[in-house]
MIVEXFI-488264 format. One record per residue (C-alpha): residue in one letter; x negated, y, z negated. Coordinates in steps of 0.001 Angstrom, whole numbers. Layout:
! MIVEXFI-488264
setor	x	y	z
a	X	Y	Z
...
! end
This chain:
! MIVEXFI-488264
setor	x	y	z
x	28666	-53201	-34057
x	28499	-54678	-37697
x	26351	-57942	-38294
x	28069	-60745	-39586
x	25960	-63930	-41125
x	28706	-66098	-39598
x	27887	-65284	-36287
x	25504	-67278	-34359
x	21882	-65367	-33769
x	21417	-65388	-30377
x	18413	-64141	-28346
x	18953	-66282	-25009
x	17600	-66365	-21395
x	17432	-68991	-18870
x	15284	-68787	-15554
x	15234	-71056	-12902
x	14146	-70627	-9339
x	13303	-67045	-10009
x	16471	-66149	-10883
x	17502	-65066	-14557
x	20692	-65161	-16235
x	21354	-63436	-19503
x	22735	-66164	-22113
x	24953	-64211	-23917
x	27236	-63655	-20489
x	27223	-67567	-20370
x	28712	-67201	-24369
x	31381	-64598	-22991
x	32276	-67150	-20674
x	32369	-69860	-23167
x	34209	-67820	-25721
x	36883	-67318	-23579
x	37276	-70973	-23679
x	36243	-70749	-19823
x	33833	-73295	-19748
x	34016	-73836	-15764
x	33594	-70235	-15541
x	30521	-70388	-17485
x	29116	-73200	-15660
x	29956	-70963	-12801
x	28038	-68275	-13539
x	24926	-70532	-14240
x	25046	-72022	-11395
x	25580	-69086	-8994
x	22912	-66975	-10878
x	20121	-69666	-10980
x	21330	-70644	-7594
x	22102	-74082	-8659
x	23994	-77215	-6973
x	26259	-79795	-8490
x	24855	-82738	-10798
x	26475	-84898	-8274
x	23675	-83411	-6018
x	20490	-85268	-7644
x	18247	-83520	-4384
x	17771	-80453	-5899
x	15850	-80049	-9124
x	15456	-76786	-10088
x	12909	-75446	-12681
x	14719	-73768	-15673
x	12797	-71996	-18358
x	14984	-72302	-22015
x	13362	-69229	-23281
x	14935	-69223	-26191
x	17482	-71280	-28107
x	20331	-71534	-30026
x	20910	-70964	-33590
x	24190	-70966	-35347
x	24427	-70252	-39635
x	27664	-71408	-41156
x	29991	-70694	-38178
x	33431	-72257	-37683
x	34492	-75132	-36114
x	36011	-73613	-33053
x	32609	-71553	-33098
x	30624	-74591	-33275
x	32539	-76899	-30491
x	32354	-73836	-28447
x	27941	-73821	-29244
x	28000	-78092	-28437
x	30058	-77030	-25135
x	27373	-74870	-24652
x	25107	-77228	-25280
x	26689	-79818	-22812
x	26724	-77478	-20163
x	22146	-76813	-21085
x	22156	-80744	-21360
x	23728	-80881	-17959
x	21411	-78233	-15801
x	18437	-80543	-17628
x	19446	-83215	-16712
x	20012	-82049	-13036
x	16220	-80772	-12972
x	14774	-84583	-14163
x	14576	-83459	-17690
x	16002	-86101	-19218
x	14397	-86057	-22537
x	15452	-82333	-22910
x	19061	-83432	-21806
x	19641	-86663	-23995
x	18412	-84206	-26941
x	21100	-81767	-25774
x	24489	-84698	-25156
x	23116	-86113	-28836
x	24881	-82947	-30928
x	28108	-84478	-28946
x	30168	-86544	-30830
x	31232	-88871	-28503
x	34154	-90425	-30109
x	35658	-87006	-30149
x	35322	-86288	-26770
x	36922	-89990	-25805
x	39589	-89153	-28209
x	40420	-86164	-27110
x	40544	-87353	-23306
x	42594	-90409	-24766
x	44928	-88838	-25823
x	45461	-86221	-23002
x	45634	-88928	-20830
x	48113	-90430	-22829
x	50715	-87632	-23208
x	49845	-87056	-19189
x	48948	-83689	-20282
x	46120	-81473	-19039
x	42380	-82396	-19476
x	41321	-78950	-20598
x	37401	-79628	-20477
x	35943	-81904	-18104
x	32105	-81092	-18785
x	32379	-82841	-22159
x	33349	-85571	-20273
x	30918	-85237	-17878
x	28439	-84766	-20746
x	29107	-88522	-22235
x	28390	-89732	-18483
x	25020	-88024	-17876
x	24273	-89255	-21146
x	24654	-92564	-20329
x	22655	-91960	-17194
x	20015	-90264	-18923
x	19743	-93473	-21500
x	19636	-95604	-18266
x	17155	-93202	-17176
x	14925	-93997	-20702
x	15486	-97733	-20495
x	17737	-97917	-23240
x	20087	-100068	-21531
x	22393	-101471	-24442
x	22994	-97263	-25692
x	23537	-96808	-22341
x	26580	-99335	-21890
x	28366	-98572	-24788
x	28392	-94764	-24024
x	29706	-95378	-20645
x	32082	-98335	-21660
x	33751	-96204	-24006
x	34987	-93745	-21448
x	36059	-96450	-19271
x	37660	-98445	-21969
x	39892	-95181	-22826
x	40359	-94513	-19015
x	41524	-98019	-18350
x	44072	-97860	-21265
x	45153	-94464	-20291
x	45453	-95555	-16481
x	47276	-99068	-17277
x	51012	-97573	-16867
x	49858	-95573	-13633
x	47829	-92857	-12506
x	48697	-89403	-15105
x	49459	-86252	-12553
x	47375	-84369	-14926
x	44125	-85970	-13821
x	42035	-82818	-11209
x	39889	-83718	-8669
x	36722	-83198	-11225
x	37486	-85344	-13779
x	38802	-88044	-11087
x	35453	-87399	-9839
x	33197	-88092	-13527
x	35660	-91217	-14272
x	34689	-92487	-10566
x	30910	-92386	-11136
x	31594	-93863	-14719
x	33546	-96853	-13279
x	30885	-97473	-10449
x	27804	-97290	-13102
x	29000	-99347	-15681
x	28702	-102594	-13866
x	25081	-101683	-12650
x	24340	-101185	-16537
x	25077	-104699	-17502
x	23294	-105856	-14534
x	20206	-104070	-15497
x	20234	-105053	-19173
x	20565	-108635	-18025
x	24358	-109438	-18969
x	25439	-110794	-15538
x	28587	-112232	-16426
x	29351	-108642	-18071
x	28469	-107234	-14743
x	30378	-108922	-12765
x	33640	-108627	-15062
x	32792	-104609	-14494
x	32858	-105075	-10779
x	36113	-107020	-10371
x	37673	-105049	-12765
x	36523	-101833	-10883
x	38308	-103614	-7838
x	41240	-104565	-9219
x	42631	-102230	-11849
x	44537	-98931	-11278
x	41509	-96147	-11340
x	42440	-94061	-8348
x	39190	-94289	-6603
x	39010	-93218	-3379
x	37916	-95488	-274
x	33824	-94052	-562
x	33748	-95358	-4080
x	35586	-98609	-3619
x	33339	-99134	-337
x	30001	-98511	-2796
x	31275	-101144	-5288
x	32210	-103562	-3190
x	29387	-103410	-1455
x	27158	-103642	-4563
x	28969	-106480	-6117
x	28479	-108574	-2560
x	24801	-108121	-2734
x	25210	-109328	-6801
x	27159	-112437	-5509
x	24677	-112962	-2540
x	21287	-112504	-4193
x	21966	-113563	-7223
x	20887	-117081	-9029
x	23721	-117753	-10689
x	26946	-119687	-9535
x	30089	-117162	-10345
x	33566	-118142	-11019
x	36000	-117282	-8408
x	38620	-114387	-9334
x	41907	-115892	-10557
x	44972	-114890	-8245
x	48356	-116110	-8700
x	50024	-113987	-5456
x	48814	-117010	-3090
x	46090	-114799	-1875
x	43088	-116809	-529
x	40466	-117322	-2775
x	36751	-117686	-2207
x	35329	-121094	-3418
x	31682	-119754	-4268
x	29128	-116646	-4274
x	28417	-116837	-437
x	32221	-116829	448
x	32845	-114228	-1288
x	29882	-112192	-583
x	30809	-112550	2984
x	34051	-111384	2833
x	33685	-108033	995
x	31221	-107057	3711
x	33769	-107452	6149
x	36289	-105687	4116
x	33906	-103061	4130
x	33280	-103168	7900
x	37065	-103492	8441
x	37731	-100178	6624
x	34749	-98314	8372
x	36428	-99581	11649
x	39809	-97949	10486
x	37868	-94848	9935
x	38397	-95128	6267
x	35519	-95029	5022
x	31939	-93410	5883
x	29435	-95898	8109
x	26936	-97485	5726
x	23938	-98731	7417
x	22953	-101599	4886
x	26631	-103621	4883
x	25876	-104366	8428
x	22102	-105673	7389
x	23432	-107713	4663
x	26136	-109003	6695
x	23305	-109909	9783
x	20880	-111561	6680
x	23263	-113716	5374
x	25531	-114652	8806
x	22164	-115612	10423
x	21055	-117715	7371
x	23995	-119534	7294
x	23744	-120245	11270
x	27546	-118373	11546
x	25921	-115935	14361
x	29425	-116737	16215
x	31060	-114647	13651
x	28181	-112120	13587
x	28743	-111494	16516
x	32565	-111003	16263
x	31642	-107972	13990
x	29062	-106705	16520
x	32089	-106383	19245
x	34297	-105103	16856
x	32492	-102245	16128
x	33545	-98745	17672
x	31238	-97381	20332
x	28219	-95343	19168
x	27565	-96907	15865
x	24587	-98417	17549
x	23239	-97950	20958
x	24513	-99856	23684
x	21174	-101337	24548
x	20630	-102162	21229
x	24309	-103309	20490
x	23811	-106155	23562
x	20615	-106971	22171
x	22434	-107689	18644
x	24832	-110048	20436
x	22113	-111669	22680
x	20631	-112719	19715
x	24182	-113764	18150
x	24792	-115926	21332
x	21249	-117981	21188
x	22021	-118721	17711
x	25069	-119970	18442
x	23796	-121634	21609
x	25357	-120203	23829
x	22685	-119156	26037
x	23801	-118207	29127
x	26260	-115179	27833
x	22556	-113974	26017
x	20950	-113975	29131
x	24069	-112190	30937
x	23650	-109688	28030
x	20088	-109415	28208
x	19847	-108841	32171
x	22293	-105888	31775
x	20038	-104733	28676
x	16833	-105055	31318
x	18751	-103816	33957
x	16194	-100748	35888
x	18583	-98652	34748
x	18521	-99451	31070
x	15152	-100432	29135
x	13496	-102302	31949
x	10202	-102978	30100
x	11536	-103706	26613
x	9519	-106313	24863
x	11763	-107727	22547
x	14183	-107916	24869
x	11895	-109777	27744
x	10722	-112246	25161
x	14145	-113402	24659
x	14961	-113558	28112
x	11979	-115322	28525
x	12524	-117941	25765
x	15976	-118961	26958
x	14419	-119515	30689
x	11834	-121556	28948
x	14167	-123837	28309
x	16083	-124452	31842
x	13847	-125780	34358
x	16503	-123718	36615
x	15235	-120675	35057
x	11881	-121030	35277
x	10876	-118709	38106
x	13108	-116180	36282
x	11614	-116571	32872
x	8324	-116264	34269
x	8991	-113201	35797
x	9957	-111714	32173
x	7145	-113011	30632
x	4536	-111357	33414
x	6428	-108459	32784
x	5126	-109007	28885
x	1494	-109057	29355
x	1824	-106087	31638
x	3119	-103907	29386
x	1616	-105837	25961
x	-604	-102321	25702
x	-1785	-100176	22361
x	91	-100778	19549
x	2175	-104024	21256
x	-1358	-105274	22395
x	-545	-108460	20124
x	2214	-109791	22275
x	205	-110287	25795
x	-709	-113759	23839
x	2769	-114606	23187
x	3521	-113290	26860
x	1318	-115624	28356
x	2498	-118622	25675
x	5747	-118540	27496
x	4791	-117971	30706
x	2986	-121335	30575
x	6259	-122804	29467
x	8053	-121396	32099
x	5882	-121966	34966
x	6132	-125869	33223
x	9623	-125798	33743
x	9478	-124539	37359
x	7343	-127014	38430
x	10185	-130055	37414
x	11896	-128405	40220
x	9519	-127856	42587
x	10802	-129054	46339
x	7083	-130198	46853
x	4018	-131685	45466
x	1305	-129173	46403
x	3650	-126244	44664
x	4517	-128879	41749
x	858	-129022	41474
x	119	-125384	41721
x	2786	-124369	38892
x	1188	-127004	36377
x	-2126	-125524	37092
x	-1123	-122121	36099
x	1007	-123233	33459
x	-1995	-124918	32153
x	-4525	-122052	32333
x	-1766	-119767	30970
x	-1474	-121750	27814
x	-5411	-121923	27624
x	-5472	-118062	27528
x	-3153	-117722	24786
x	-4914	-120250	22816
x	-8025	-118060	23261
x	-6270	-114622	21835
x	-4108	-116179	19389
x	-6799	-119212	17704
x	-4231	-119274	14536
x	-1284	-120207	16086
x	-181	-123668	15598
x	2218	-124195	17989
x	262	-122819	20701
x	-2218	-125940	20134
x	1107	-128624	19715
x	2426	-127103	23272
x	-1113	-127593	25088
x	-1908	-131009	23265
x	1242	-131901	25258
x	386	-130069	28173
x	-2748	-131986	28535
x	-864	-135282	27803
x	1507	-135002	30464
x	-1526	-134152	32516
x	-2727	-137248	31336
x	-5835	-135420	30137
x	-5485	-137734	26531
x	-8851	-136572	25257
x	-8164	-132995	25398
x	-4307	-134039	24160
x	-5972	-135821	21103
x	-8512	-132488	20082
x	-5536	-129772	20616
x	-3004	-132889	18437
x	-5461	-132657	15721
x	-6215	-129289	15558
x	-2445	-128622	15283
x	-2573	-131456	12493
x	-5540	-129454	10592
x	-3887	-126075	11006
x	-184	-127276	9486
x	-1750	-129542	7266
x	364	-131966	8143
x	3114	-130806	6954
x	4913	-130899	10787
x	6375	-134496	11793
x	5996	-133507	15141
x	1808	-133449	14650
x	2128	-136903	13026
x	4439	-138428	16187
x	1930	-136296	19039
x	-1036	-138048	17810
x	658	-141516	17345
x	2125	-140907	21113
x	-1760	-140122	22529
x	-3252	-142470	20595
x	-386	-144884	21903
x	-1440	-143618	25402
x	-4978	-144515	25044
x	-3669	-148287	24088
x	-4580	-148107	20425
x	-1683	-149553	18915
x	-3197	-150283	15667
x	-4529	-147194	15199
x	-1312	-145328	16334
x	821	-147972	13677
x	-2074	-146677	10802
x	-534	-142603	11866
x	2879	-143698	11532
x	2250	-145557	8030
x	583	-142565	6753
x	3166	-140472	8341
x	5853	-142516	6207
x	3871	-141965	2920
x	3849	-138194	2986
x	7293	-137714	4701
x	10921	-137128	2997
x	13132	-140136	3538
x	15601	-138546	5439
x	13229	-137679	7849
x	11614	-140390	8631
x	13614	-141412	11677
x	11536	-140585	14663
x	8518	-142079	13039
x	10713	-145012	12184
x	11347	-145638	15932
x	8265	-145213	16997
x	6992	-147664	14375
x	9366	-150280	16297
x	8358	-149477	19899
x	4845	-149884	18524
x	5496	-153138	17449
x	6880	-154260	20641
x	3805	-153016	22556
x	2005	-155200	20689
x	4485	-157947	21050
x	5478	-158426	17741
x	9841	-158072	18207
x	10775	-159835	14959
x	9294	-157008	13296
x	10574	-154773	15102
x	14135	-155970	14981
x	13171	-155958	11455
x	12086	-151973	11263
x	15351	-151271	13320
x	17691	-152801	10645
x	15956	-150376	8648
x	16383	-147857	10495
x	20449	-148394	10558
x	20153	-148470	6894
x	19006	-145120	6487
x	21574	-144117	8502
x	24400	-145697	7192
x	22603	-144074	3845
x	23005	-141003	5009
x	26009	-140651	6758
x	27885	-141568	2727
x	25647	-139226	964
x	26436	-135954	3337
x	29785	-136556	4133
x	31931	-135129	6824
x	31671	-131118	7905
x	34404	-129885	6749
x	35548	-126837	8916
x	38460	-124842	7900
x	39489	-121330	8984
x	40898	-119091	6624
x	43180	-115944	7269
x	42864	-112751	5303
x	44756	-109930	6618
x	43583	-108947	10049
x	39961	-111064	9399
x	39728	-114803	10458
x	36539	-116504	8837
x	35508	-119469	8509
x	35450	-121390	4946
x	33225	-124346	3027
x	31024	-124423	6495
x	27926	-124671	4325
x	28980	-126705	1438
x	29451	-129683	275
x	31561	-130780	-1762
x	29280	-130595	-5034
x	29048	-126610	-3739
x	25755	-127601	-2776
x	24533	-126012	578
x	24067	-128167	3214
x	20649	-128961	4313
x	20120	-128359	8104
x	19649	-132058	9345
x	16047	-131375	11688
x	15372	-134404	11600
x	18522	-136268	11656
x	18435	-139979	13102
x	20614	-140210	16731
x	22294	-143208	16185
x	22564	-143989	20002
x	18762	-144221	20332
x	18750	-146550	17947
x	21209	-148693	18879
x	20176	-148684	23008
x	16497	-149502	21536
x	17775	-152794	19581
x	20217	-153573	22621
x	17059	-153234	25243
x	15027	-155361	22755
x	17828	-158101	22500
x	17958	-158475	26175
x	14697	-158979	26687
x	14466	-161519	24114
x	17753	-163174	26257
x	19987	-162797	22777
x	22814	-161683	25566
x	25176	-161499	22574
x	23338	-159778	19918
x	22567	-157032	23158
x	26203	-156779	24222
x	27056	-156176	20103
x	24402	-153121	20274
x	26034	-151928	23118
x	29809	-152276	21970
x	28136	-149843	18763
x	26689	-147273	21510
x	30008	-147316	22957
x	31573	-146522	19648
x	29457	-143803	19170
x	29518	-142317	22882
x	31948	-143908	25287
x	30436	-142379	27963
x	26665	-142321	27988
x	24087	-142320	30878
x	21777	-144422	28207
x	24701	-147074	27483
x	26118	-147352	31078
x	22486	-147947	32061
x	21621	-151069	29148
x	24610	-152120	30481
x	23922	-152465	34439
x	20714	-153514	33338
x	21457	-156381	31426
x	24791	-157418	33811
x	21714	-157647	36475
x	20356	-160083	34700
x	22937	-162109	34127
x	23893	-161993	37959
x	20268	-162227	39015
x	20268	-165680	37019
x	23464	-166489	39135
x	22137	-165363	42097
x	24852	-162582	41773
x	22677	-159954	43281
x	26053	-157632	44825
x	27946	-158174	41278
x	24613	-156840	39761
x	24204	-153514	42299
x	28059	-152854	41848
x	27295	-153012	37599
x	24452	-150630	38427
x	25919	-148133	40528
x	27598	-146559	38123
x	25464	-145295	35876
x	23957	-143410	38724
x	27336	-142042	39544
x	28164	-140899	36005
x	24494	-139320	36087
x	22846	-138630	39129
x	19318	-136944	37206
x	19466	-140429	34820
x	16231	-141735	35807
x	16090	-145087	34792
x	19479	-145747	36474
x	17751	-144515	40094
x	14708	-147069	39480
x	16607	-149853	38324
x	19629	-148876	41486
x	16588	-149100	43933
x	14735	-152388	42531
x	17851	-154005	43276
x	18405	-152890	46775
x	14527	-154438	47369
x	14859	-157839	45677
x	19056	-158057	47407
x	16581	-157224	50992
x	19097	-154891	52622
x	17240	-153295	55454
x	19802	-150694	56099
x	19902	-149452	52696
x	15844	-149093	52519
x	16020	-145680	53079
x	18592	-145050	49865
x	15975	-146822	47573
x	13184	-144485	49079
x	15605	-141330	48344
x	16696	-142565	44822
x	12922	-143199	43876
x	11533	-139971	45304
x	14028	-138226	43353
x	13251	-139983	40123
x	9695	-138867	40555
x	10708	-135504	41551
x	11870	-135457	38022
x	9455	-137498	36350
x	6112	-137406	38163
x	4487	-139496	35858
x	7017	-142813	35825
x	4695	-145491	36802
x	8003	-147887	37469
x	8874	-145018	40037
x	5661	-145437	41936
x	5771	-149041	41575
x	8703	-149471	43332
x	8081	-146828	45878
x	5110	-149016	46802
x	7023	-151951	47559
x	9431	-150240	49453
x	6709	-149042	51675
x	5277	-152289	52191
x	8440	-153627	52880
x	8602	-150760	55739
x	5148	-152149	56701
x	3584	-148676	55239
x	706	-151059	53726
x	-1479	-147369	52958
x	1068	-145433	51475
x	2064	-148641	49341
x	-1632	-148524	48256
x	-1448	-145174	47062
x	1552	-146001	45293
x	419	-148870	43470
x	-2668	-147434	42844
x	-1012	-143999	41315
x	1554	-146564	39129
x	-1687	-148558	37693
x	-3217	-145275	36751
x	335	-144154	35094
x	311	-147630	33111
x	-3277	-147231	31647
x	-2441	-144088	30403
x	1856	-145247	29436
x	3023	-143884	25590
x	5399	-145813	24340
x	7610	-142840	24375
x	7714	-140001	26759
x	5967	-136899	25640
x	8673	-134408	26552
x	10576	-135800	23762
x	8354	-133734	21932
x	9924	-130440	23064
! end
């Protein structure tokens, strides 16, 4: 065959995984204008995979290279195709150097053009790899860092594609090049993300979403979910999408964040699109942070079988329920979860149990049976939980014993409770809250030395950055009958405390100042106290709940914000109104300003018609007024029914049984007795109980058992905070 100096000098071979194809069939291929067939060939003789298959990267040895003197145009395209298709396989091996050297002899512009303009006259797209070639050349500057190359490359094929695709979706467009304008779609938004050009990137994804490309439901699914993790994790505050068809429209980042997830989920549910692992995370992350677990756990239920385990699935929604408080469906779900049958010695799953019986004296005995359960099976690598194992079974063997049917097993459940806590505290020395829990512990105990070491050692471990340390030690201190020293806690407390929290110090402040019978002031530090609240009931507003309706999902609009778009700040330490105004009623009264009382009380009322705490002040004071009348009956009547309305209401069963003593009726002696050994069946440690159990003993001529009672209420009084340490918990 004659030489010709036009024709391209060509002594080619590629390798790659020990296979070797001859270069010159490749040119056959490619002079035939059959560019998939020589892509083909390459990839069946070096026993390649797709470049939409980044696993596999192949080792290919360019043993020699292409050189091409004076040839013609056709000639040359047909070399640069060539080229594309070398630029490609490097690219697919991590090569990217080699490849971006390779899709640089492209001319771009051509290649746009050319698919413009196919487009355009909806005919044929006769070579998708130069195509393809301008979109792993974008990748491959993404790949180098060269961001701002990188976006213009791939903007330009979308720009063309989005002209092309404006008027409808051409017939002419094959499954391939749907496929290279689908990746080029879903990457240009992440390249003005990386290259800092947010509002760019987000413009990318929404137009992604809402303009004609043909994308299938995988790719839509893989941009919406990367534009909700944009909206959600993102620092900056987006415009909403403008819609004119009456649509609903999110009003901020989190909204909208929200609701593509569930899109997402909603499609996966239809079995449109593949399950994806992470929507459901983000989805839990960001429902949980916002306290909607209600509608987490919507999702959960929706959900077809075998997505996640069914032990695991009613774990999910146990933990949905507790955040939405509603307990006892979590501990319905958990039982079944640590059914014998199921996962019987689960330690997540007991420790939840456990904490939700922690906190219903009902549940105690239950909840301590989890926890045992805990610090059985705390072994090896779960070693570390025997000390929060035997942290709750302290708790819940403290909330047994509040319904214990007798002393001596009332006494033996605080016991254990006591020594359970003290073992935690020895395996786990840098937990706080272990040391707040047994400073209270010891207080209730009435052990106020101990109280005051575990109260400061709390203190020194938070660094006093907990309100509750600041109001335990003002409450032992307050025990021990150093007022001033308790008032110099709360002052301090006030210094280094946010003024919208200040509202349990502020009432213990007041009660302080009663103790140490000073009531001007503290009438004063209560009209303070209103003023904060009043302050901050006009700077938060009203929660404003809506419910919106998209299609088939139902959620639950501007929960969070206010109306600045500000998220609202969960109120921990919000003021309760009620307490405040039954404190200044009871303080009233007992100055005789019957008025100024029955004002407090009409406030109460306003708040909470119906109120064990108001119907109480109430009787209470109405028994003074009769007892000045000598209206004893009119004054039992007033107090009966705040023990009807709430028969565990304490206070209400003293101040019930007082009054049958001082009235004298013989035959109701025994009803006073029953009221006040209820009241210290739920509060052992009310000295006004005992008290008043004495004198109804030595009315019954029981002159020891009086003793004992008077003796047990003067031991309670030495020992009296001016507010009850469970309010702690």
């Amino acid at each position: 065959m004659e030489s010709d100096e036009n024709e391209p000098v060509t002594t080619r071979e590629i390798r790659a995984n020990g296979n070797c194809v001859k270069l010159s069939e490749v040119e056959a291929e490619v002079d035939a204008g059959n560019v998939e067939g020589a892509e083909t060939t390459l990839r069946d003789g070096l026993s390649l995979t797709s470049e939409t298959d980044p696993s596999s990267q192949p080792t290919i040895a360019i043993c020699t290279t292409l050189k091409s003197e004076g040839s013609s145009s056709s000639k040359e395209w047909r070399v640069i195709e060539a080229k594309a298709l070398i630029g490609k396989l490097e690219y697919q091996r991590g090569n990217v150097e080699n490849a971006l050297r390779m899709f640089d002899e492209i001319d771009v512009q051509a290649v746009i053009q050319q698919l413009q303009t196919s487009l355009s006259e909806r005919t044929p797209v006769k070579n998708t790899l130069m195509l393809e070639a301008v979109y792993l050349k974008a990748k491959s500057l993404q790949k180098l860092d060269k961001l701002t190359e990188a976006v213009n490359e791939c903007k330009g094929v979308v720009d063309a594609v989005e002209k092309a695709f404006s008027q409808g979706t051409p017939d002419t467009v094959d499954n391939k090049l749907q496929e290279i304008i689908s990746h080029a779609v879903e990457l240009l938004p992440e390249l003005w993300k990386q290259s800092g050009c947010y509002n760019e990137a987000l413009s990318a994804y929404r137009s992604a979403l809402l303009s004609q490309w043909n994308l299938d439901d995988d790719f839509i699914a893989r941009i919406q979910k990367a534009l909700a993790v944009f909206l959600l994790y993102s620092e900056m505050e987006t415009s909403p999408p403008n819609k004119t068809d009456g649509s609903y429209v999110p009003k901020n980042n989190l909204e909208e964040g929200i609701l593509l997830l569930m899109i997402i989920l909603r499609n996966f549910i239809l079995g449109k699109i593949k399950w994806d692992p992470l929507v459901m995370e983000h989805l839990i992350f960001t429902l949980s942070a916002c306290g909607q677990t209600s509608i987490l756990a919507k999702q959960f239920e929706e959900l077809t079988p075998g997505v996640y385990h069914r032990i695991d699935r009613w774990n999910f929604l146990a933990l949905c329920n507790i955040g939405s408080g509603e307990n006892k469906s979590a501990l319905s779900l958990l039982r079944m979860s640590l059914h014998k049958h199921e996962r019987p010695n689960d330690l997540i799953s007991l420790l939840l149990a456990t904490k939700i019986c922690s906190e219903d004296p009902h549940l105690g005995a239950e909840g301590a049976g989890y926890a045992q359960r805990v610090i059985n099976n705390a072994q090896g690598l779960d070693e570390h939980l025997k000390g929060v194992g035997l942290r709750m079974l302290g708790l819940c063997l403290g909330k047994q014993a509040k319904v214990s049917s007798s002393d001596f097993e009332r006494s033996k459940l605080q016991s254990r409770a006591l020594q359970s806590l003290e073992e935690a505290v020895r395996l786990e020395q840098n937990n706080a809250d272990l040391f707040f829990e047994l400073a209270i512990q010891y207080a209730m105990h009435r052990n106020l030395t101990a109280a005051l070491s575990c109260a400061k050692q709390f203190f020194d471990k938070t660094g006093g950055s907990k309100l509750n340390g600041w109001r335990l030690i003002a409450l032992v201190l307050s025990a021990q009958k150093r007022f001033p020293e308790a008032e110099v806690v709360i002052d301090a407390a006030l210094d280094e405390t946010a003024k919208w929290e200040q509202g349990p110090l502020l009432r213990l402040k007041a009660k302080l100042k009663i103790s140490q019978l000073r009531p001007m002031d503290a009438i004063e530090t209560y009209r303070y106290l209103l003023a904060l609240v009043q302050a901050q009931k006009k700077s938060s507003g009203p929660l404003v709940m809506e419910t919106k309706k998209i299609g088939a999902l139902v959620i639950k609009a501007s929960l969070l914000f206010n109306k600045d778009g500000e998220q609202r700040k969960a109120e921990d330490y919000k003021i309760n109104e009620l307490e405040v105004w039954h404190g200044l009623a009871n303080l009233y009264a007992s100055l005789s300003h019957w008025k100024d009382a029955e004002i407090c009380l009409q406030k109460a009322r306003e708040l909470q018609e119906y109120s064990p705490a108001t119907i109480h002040a109430e009787g209470k004071n109405k028994c003074i007024v009769f007892e000045g009348r000598g209206q004893d009956l009119e004054a039992l009547v007033a107090t009966l029914n705040a023990v009807l309305f709430e028969p565990n209401y304490v206070p209400s069963k003293i101040l019930m049984a007082s009054l049958i003593l001082k009235i004298g009726l013989n035959t109701a002696a025994p009803v006073a007795r029953c009221l006040l050994s209820d009241a210290l069946r739920i509060e052992p440690t009310n000295r006004m109980a005992w008290y008043n159990l004495g004198l109804t003993h030595k009315a019954d001529g029981r002159i020891v058992d009086a003793a004992d009672c008077f003796q047990a209420a003067s031991m309670l009084e030495e020992s009296d905070p001016i507010e009850s340490f469970s309010s702690l918990l």
